[in-house]
Backbone bond lengths (Angstrom), bond angles and torsions (degrees), N, CA, C in turn:
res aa  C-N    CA-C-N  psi(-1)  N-CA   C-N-CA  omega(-1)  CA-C   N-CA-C  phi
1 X - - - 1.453 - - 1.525 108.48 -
2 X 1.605 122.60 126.72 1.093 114.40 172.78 1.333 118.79 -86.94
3 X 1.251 136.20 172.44 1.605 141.20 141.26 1.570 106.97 -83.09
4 X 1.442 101.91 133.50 1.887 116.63 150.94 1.243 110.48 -87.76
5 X 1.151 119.47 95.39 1.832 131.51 -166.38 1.741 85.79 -63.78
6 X 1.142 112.57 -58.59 1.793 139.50 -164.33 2.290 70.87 -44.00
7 X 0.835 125.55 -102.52 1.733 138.75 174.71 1.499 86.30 -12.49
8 X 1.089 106.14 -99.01 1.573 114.65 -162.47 2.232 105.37 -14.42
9 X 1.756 98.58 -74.20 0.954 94.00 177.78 1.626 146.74 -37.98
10 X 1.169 86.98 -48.62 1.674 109.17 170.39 1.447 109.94 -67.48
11 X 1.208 127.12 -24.37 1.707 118.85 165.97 1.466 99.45 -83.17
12 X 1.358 128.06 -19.48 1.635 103.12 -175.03 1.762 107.38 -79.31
13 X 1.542 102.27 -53.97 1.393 90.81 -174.44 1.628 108.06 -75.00
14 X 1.332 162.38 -28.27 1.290 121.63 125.16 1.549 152.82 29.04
15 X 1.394 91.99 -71.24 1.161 121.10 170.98 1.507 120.14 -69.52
16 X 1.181 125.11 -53.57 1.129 159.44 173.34 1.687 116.06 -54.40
17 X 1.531 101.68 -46.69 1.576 129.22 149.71 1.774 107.01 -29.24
18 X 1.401 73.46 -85.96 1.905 101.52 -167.98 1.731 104.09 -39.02
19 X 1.342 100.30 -39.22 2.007 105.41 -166.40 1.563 97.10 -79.24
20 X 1.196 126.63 -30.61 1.616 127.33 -176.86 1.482 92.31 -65.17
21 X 1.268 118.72 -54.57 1.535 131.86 -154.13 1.321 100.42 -50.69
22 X 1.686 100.02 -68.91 1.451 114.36 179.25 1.512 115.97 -41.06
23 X 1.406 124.54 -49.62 1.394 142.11 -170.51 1.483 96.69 -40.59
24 X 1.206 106.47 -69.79 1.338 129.34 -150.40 1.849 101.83 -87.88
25 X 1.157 131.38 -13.64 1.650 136.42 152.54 1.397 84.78 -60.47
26 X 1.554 127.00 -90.53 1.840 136.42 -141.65 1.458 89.82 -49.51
27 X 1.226 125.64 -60.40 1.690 134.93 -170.14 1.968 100.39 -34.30
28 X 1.326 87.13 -81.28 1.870 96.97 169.73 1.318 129.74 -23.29
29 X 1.484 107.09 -64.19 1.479 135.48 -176.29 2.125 99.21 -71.85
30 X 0.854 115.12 10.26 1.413 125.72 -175.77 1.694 107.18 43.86
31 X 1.016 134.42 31.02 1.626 131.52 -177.22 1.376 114.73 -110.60
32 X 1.626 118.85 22.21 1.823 143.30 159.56 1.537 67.19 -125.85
33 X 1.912 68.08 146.03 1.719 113.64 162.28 1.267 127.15 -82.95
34 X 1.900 96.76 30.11 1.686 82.59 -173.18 1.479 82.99 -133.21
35 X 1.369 123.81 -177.86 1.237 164.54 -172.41 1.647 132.39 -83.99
36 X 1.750 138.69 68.26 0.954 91.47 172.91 1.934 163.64 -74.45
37 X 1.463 75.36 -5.61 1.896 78.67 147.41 1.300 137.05 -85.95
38 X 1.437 108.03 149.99 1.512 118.43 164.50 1.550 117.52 -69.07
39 X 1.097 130.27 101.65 1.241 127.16 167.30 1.612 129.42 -64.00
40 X 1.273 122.61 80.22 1.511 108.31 -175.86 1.523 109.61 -89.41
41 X 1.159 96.15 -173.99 2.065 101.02 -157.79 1.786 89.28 -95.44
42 X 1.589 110.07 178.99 1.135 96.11 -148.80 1.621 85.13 -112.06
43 X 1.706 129.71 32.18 1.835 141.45 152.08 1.255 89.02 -38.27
C-alpha cells in the first residue's frame, strides 16, 4: 500500500486550517477562557 504524501499533506494543513479557524471563532464569540486581547500593564 502506498501513501499520497501530496493527499496526506494537504489533509494535515487543512486540518490544521479548520482548528486555527475554529480557535479563533470560540476565542471571539467569548466561549474559550481566554482573551482576544493582550493585556499589558499600565508602565
Amino acid at each position: 500500500m502506498t501513501v499520497n504524501n501530496g493527499l496526506v499533506l494537504m489533509l494535515f494543513i487543512l486540518s490544521v486550517t479548520c482548528l486555527a479557524v475554529g480557535y479563533g471563532f470560540g476565542v471571539k464569540a467569548r466561549r474559550l477562557p481566554f482573551t482576544a486581547e493582550i493585556g499589558f500593564s499600565e508602565k
